[in-house]
N, C-alpha and C positions, 0 to 999 in steps of 0.2 A: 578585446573581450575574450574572454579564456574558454573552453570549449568546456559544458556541462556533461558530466559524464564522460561516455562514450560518442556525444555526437558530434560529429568529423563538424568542419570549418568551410565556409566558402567565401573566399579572399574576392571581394568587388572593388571594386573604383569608385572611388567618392565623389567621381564628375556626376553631377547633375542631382546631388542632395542640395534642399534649398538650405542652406547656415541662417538664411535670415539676416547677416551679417554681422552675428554674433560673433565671441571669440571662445565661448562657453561650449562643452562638448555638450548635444542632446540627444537625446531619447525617445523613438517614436517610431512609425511600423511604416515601411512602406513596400510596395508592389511592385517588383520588377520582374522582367523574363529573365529563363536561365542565361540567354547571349550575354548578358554581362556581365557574366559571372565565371570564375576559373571552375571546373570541374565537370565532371560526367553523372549524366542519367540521373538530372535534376529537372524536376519538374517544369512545364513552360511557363507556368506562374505560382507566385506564391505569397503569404502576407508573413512577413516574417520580422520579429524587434532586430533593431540595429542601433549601433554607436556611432552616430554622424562625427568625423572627426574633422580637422581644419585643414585648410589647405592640401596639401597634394599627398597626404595621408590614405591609408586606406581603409576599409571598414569591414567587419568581421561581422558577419553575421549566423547563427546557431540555427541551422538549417535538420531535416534530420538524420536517421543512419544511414542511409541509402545512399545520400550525396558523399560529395569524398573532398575533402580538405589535400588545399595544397602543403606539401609536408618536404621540411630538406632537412635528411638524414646524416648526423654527426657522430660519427664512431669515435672521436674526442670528447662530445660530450655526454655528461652521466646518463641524459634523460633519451629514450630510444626516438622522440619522434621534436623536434623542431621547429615550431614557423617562424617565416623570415619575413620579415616585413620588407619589402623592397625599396619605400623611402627613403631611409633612413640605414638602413643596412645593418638596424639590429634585428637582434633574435628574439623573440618569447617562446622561453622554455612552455613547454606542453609534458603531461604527464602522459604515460606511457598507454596505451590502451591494451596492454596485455591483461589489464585483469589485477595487478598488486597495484593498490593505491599508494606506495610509500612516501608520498609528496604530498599526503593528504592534511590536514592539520584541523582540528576541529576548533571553531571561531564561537567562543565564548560570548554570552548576551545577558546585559546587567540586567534584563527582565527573567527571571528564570522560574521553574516552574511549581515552588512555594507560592512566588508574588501570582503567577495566576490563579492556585487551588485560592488565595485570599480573594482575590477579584471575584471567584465565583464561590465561595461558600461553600467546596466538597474537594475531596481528594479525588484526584484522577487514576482510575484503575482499568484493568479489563476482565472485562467477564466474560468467557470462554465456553459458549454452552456446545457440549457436542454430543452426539447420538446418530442413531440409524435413522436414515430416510424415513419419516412419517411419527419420526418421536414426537414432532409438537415443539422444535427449536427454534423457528423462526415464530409461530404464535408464540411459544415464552418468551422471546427476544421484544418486540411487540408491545406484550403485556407489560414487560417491564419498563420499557422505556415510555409508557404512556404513563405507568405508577410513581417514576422518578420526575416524572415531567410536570403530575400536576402535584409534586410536593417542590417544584422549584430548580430541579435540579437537570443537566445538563448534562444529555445523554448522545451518541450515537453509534445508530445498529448498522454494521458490519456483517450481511447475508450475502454464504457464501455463492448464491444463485445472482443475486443482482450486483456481486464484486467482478463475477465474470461477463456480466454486459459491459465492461469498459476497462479498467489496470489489468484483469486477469483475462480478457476475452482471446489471449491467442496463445491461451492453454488446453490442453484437452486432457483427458480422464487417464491419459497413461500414469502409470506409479512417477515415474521422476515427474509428470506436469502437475499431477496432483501434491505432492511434497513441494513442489514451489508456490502452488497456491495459496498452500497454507503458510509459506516463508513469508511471501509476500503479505498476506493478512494481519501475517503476525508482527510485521515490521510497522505496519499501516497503524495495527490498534494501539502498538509503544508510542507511536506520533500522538496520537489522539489521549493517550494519558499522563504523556511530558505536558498538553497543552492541560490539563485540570479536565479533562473531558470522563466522563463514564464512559467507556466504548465497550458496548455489546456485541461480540461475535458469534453469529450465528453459523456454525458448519459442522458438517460431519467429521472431518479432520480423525479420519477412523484408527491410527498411526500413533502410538504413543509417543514413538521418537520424534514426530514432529511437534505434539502437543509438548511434549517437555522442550524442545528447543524452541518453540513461543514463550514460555514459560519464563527460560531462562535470560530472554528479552529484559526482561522488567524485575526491579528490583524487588526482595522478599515480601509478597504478604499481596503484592497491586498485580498476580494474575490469580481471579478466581474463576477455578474450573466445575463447568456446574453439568453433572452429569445426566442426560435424561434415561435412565433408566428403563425402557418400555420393550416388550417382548416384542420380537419377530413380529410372531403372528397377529400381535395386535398394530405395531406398524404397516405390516402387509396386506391386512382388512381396511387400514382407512386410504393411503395408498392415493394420496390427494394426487398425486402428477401420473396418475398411471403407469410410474415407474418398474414398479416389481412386475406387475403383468407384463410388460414387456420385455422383465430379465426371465422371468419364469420361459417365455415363448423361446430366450435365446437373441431377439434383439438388442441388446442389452449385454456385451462382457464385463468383466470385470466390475459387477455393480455389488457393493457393499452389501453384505450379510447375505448375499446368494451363492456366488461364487468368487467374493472379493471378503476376506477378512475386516469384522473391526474386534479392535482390541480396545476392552473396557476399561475406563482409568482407574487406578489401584490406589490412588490416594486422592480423591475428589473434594476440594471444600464443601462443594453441596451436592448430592443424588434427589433426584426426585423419580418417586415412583409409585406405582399402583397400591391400592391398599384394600386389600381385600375384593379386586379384579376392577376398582373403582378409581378412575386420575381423577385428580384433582382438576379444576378450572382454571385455566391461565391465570384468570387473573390470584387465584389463590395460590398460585404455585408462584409469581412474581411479587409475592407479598413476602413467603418466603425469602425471598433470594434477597429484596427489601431488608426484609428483618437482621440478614446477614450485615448487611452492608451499615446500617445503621449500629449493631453492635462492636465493627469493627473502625468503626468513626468516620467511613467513606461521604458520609453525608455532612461533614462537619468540617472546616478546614482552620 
């Protein structure tokens, strides 16, 4: 089994997998200690998938970064890293963990993502809402996805507070972990619109150059970036997470529109904004963004 990604390998012994007495290789999860395992500062137990193979073969199991795969290093051959199956005395090439995937090849699938916007009756896009802490992106986010929801349509929100309870939880607010957050998001919501998905991103993403390289993720017309428009002062008045009082205090660096810049999108599909000191109502402001998407045949496949 080839090693996903970056995560190293841990070479076991296939003594004491039950075959069943099959001669078919299978697929199934089981629970051993690290003693039976080649490598260092592996956990003493763990439930991990493996490739039962036959006889005196060995089994590869995709353990994670921490652990360390056994690796024999070939300065004759192209690829920097090695494993050697010891059975058998061949080699399977491993691609390099340096970071250049040049062995990579992208594996084409006769379902593709035409046949699904037809399965689901909409084109797959993403919608990009960004603004200042307390603009009202996550309620627009919300609103829309309950507006598309009960016209049929197949949405999901992508908030960039509840992306960091889990893919993005061991980032923090520095400028480079913030600019991979939004990498990351922005990679996440391409997934969800190659599948026919509507994906709502909800973040501040205060960074034009980031916004424009999400952007440039997805093909012409399928990122719409919907701008919330709302003043400082009137984000700082409603201030739902007690955020700004605590940047005002100084608990809080580098917090967006205090002492942390955002920069406002200069070519937005849609702005939404106050009208005469009066916002609009989510759910009117997600009719809007509606009505875009409907004009632009997102609703229709």
């Amino acid at each position: 089994m080839i090693a996903s990604g970056n995560r190293p390998l841990i070479r076991c012994s296939s003594l004491g997998f039950d075959h069943g007495g099959t001669t078919s290789p299978k697929l199934g999860f089981l629970k051993f200690s690290a003693s039976n395992c080649t490598g260092k500062d592996v956990r003493s137990s763990f439930v991990a998938p493996v490739k039962a193979m036959e006889g005196p073969k060995m089994s590869y199991v995709n353990v994670k970064a921490d652990s360390v795969r056994e690796l024999h290093h070939s300065g004759s051959n192209t690829n920097e890293n090695v494993l050697r199956n010891d059975s058998d005395g061949e080699s399977i090439n491993q691609m390099s963990i340096s970071g250049n995937p040049t062995n990579i090849v992208w594996h084409k699938c006769s379902v593709e993502k035409i046949d699904r916007q037809q399965l689901l009756h909409q084109k797959g896009c993403v919608i990009w809402i960004t603004g200042l802490s307390g603009s009202g992106k996550s309620t627009l986010a919300c609103a829309l996805s309950r507006g598309l929801h009960s016209r049929g349509k197949l949405t999901y929100v992508l908030d960039g507070d509840n992306v960091r309870h889990g893919l993005n939880c061991d980032l923090s607010f520095k400028a480079e972990d913030r600019a991979e957050n939004i990498r990351r998001i922005g990679e996440v919501a391409k997934l969800f619109a190659d599948a026919g998905v509507i994906c709502i991103a909800s973040l501040i993403s205060p960074y034009r150059k980031e916004r424009d390289a999400c952007r440039a993720l997805l093909p012409e017309g399928e990122f719409i970036e919907v701008f919330m428009d709302m003043p400082l002062q009137v984000c700082e008045a409603r201030d739902p997470k007690g955020l700004y009082k605590l940047a005002r205090a100084g608990n809080i660096k580098g917090f967006t529109g205090i002492d942390d810049p955002y920069e406002p999108p200069l070519n937005s599909e849609i702005v939404l904004q106050e009208e005469g000191g009066v916002c609009a109502s989510p759910s009117d402001m997600a009719e809007t963004v509606i009505s875009y998407l409907e004009e632009k045949g997102y609703l229709n496949a």
